[in-house]
C-alpha positions as CSV (number, residue, x, y, z in Angstrom):
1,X,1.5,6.9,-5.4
2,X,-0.9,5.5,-3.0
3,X,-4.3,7.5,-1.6
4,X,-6.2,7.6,1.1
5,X,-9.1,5.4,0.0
6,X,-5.9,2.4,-0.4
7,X,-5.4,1.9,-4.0
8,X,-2.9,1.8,-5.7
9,X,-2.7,2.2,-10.0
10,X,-1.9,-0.9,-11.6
11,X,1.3,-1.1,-13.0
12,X,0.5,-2.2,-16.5
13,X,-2.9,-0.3,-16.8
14,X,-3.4,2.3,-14.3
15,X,-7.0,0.7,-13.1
16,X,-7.1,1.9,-9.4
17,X,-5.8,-1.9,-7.3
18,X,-7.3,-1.7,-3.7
19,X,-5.8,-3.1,-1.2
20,X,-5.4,-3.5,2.2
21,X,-2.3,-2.3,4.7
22,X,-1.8,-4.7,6.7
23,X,-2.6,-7.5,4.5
24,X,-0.2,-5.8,2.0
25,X,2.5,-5.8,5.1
26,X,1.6,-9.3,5.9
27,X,2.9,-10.4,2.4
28,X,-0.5,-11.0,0.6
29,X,0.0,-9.8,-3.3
30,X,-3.3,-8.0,-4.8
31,X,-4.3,-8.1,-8.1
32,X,-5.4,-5.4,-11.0
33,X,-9.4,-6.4,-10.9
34,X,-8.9,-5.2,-15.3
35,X,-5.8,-6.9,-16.3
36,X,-4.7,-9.4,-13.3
37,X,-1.2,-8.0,-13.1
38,X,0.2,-8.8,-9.8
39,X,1.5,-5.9,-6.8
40,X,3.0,-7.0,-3.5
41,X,6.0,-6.3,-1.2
42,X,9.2,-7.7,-1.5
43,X,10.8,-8.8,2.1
44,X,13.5,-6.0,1.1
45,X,10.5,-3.6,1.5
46,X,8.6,-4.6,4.8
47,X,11.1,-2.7,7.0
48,X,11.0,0.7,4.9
49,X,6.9,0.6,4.8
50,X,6.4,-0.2,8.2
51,X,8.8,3.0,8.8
52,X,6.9,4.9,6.8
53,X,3.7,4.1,8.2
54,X,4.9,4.4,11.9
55,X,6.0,8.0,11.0
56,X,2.9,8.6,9.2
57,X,0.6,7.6,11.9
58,X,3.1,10.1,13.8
59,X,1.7,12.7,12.1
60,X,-1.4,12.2,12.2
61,X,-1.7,11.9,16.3
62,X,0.5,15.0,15.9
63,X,-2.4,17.2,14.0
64,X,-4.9,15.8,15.6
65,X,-3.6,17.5,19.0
């Protein structure tokens, strides 16, 4: 699950990964600053995240009125 301070928990260890959105989007792969295990995007994936984040942004404008 991802939070709203952008980490994510490693895989392998659970350590707390930060990374950024649009770098993640852009393809750039972050790794676990304990164990160096590797996160990322698959291309599969880029179309269903940048859906996700277009409706979430959605509802954020939405509560904000």
């Amino acid at each position: 699950m991802i939070n709203q301070d952008n980490t994510i928990p490693c895989p392998v260890c659970k350590t707390p990964i930060p990374f950024n959105v649009q770098s993640l989007m852009a393809g750039v792969n972050f790794s676990c600053p304990k164990c160096f295990a590797s996160i990322g995007l698959s291309k599969e994936s880029v179309p269903v995240v940048e859906d996700t984040m277009q409706k979430l942004e959605a509802l954020k404008t939405n509560k904000n009125k």
